[in-house]
N, C-alpha and C positions, 0 to 999 in steps of 0.2 A: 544216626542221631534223629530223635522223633523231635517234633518241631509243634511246637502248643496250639492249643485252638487260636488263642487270641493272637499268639506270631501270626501263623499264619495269614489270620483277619489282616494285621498288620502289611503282611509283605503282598497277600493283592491289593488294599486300599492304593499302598506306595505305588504298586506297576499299574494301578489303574489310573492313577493321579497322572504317573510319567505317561502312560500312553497317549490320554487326553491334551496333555499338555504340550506335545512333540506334533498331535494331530491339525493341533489348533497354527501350527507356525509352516510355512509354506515352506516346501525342500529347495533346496537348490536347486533341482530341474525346474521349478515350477516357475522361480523366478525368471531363469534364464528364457523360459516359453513365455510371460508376462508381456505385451495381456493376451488374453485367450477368450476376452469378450469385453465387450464396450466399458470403455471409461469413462464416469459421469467426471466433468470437471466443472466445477462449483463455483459459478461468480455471482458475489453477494449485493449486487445491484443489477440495478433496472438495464434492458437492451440497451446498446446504444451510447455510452460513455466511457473514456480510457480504460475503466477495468473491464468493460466486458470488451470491448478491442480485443485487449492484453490479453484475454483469457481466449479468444477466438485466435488471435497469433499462435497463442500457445499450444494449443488444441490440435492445430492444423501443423504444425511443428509435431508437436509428438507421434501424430497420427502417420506422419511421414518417416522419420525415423525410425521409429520400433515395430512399423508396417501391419499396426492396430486403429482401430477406431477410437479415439477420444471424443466426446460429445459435449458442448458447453449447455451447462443448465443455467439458466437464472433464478435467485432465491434471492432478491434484495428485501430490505426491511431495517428498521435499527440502527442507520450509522455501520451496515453489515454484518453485527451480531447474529441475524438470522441464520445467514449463508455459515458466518464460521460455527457456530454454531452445530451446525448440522453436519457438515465434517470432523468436528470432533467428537462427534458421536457414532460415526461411520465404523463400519466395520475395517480395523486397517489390514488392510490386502493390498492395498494398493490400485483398486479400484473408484474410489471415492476421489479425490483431489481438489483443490480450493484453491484458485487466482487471488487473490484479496491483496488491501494496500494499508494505506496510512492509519486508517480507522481500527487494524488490529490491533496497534499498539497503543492509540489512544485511549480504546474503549474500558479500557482497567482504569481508569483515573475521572469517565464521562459517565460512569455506569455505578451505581449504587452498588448491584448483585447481577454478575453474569453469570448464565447458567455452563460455561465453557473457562478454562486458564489459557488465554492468548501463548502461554510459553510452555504451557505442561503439557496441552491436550493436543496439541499440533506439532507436527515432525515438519523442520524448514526443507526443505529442498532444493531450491534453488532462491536466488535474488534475481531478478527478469530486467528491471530498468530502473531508471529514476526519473523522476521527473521535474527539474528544479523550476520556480517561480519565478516572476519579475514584481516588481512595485509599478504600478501604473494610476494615474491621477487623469482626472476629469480636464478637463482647457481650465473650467473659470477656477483651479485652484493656482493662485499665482507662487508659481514654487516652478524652480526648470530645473532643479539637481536637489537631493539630498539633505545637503546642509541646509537651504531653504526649507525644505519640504517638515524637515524636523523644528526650522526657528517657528516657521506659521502653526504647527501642531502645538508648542508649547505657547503661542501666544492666543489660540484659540482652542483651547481643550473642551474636548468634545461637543465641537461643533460640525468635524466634519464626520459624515456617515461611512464605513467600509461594509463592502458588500463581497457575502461568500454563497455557496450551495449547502450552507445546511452548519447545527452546531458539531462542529469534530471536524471538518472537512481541511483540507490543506491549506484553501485562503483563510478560513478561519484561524488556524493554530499558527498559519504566519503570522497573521494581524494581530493576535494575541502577544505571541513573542517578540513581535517588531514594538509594538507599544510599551512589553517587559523591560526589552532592551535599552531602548530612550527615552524610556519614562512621560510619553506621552497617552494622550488618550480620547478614544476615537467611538464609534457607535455602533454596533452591528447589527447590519440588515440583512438578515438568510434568505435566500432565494430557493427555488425548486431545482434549478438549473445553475451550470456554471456560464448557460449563453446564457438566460435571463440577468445574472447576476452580472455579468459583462455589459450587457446591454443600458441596464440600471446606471451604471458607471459614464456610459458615453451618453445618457442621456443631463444626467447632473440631477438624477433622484437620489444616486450615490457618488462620493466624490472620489473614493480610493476602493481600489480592487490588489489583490495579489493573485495574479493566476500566471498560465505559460505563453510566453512567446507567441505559440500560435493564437491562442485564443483573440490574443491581444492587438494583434499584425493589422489584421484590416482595418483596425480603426486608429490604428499608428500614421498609418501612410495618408489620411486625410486631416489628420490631428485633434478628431475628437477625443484621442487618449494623449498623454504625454507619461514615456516611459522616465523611471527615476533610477531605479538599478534592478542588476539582474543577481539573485541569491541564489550564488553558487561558488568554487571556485575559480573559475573561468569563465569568460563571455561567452556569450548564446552566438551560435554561429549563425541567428537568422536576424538577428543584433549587436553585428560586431564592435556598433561605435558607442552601446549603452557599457556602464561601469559596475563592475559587481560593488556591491556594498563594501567589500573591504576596501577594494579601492578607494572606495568611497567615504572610506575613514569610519566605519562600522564592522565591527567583524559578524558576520550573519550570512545563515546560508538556510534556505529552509527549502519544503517541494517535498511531493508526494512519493511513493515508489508503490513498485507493482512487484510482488512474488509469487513463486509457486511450492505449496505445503499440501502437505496429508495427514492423514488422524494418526496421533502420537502407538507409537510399538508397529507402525507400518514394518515390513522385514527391510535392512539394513538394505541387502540384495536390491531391492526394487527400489527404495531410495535413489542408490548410487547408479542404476539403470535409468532412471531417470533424468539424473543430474546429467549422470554423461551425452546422453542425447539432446538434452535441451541447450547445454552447453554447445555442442556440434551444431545445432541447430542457431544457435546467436549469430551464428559467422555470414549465414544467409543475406544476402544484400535485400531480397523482398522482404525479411524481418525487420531487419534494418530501417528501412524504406518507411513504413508503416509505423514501427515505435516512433521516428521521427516526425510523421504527421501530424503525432500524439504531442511532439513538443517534449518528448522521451532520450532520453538516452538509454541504450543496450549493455546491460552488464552481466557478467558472466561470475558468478562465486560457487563455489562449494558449498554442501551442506550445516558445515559447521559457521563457515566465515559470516554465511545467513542468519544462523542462531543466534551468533556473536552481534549481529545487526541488529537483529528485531530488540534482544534485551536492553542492548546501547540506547536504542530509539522510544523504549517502552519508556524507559528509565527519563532522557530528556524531556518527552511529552508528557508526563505526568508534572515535570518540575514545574514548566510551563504552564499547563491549566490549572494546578493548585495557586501559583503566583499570580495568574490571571483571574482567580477566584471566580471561575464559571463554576455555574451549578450541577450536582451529579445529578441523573437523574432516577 
């Protein structure tokens, strides 16, 4: 049977299509050898604070485990847009990878046009830790619990200042949502730092802060701060005698988290190689050890359960800033 000009055209376009496209997707061996040269891991802030921690734990966690080199880059910019940013444009092989926190999921709701989709262009991998906040007040605001702290907010609306590291940040979208919730309202003063912003606070240039435990400790124990509650479901183990908000007759839990993602069509293989490691790699008491200096708690999820999280938390934080009518920018 003679086969036409144009068939023919046809049937190499097709096996050139399929070659190309079979050449472009990593085999099975290749994953199983992965990696076979350094891994840039992608933290979209400056040296130095919980995410690049997170991303140096991690780093040195993977590097251990799959007995490759993982390298932490820094690309902060943007509230992190930058950093994720540039891993969703990465080449997915599984060589590029991205630490990133709370700000991925805010930034769909803070951002007029990002040039990245927080949930299309990134493959989740793992969820790393969390990091829940406390409510902390200055000495001269005369409030010693909650209930107080909420009657003087509604009898002095926006008089007291809350102080965070930046707009999108975790004490911000608390202070935002805490104000949502009780229908109070307060003043935001953005700092460069979460010490400076701390600092602000025990100095009484700012009167209410939302940050961690740690942050807040040193100036607990002389009582330039006065802690109010801790937003989460459970007490802070380095604060056992403060009351979570619900306790506290408010249901509220807010705080940061830290994960690890790569640019979305990564191979499923190197995914799941990952997951598995990093997972193995949580149990480590020096992980351990070090999330907790962070004021962190260590968590261990599957690929998907992370997916299921980021979209849960996209979906709250946008509810949030739209209610809190901040501006996009």
């Amino acid at each position: 049977m003679r086969i036409s000009t144009s068939g023919r055209r046809y049937c190499i376009a097709a096996f050139t299509a399929a070659a190309l496209a079979f050449a472009m997707v990593p085999s099975a061996s290749a994953a199983d050898n992965y990696p076979e040269r350094t891994v840039e891991v992608i933290v979209p802030f400056a040296a130095g604070g919980a995410v690049d921690v997170t991303g140096r734990i991690v780093a040195k966690a993977l590097s251990t485990a799959l007995n490759g080199s993982f390298v932490v880059i820094n690309k902060p910019g943007a509230n992190s847009n930058l950093g994720n940013n540039f891993v969703a444009q990465a080449r997915p092989d599984g060589y590029t990878l991205l630490v990133s926190s709370i700000g991925l999921a805010a930034n769909t709701a803070l951002y007029k046009k990002l040039t990245y989709d927080p949930l299309a262009d990134l493959e989740p991998v793992s969820l790393v830790s969390t990091a829940p906040v406390g409510l902390f007040i200055s000495k001269s605001v005369p409030a010693g619990n909650l209930k107080e702290f909420i009657a003087y907010l509604k009898a002095h609306p926006g008089e007291l200042n809350f102080a965070s590291y930046g707009v999108g940040s975790s004490p911000h979208l608390a202070a935002e949502f805490f104000q949502h919730e009780t229908g109070t309202k307060m003043v935001h003063v953005p700092f460069t730092g979460n010490g400076p912003a701390t600092l602000a606070t025990v100095a009484g240039t700012t009167q209410v802060i939302f940050c961690s435990t740690v942050a807040a400790l040193p100036f607990l124990r002389d009582g330039a701060l006065k802690p109010i509650a801790f937003a989460d479901d459970s007490r802070s183990k380095e604060l056992p005698n403060v009351p979570t908000f619900k306790e506290a007759g408010l249901d509220f839990t807010m705080g940061t988290w830290f994960g690890l993602l790569a640019p979305a069509k990564t191979p499923r293989a190197v995914i799941d190689k990952l997951n598995a490691a990093l997972r193995k790699s949580l149990d480590d008491p020096e992980f351990n050890k070090i999330a907790e200096s962070q004021g962190a708690r260590v968590v261990a999820s599957s690929p998907g359960e992370f997916a299921t999280f980021l979209k849960a938390e996209s979906d709250r934080l946008s509810q949030v800033i739209v209610a809190a009518q901040i501006p996009r920018r």
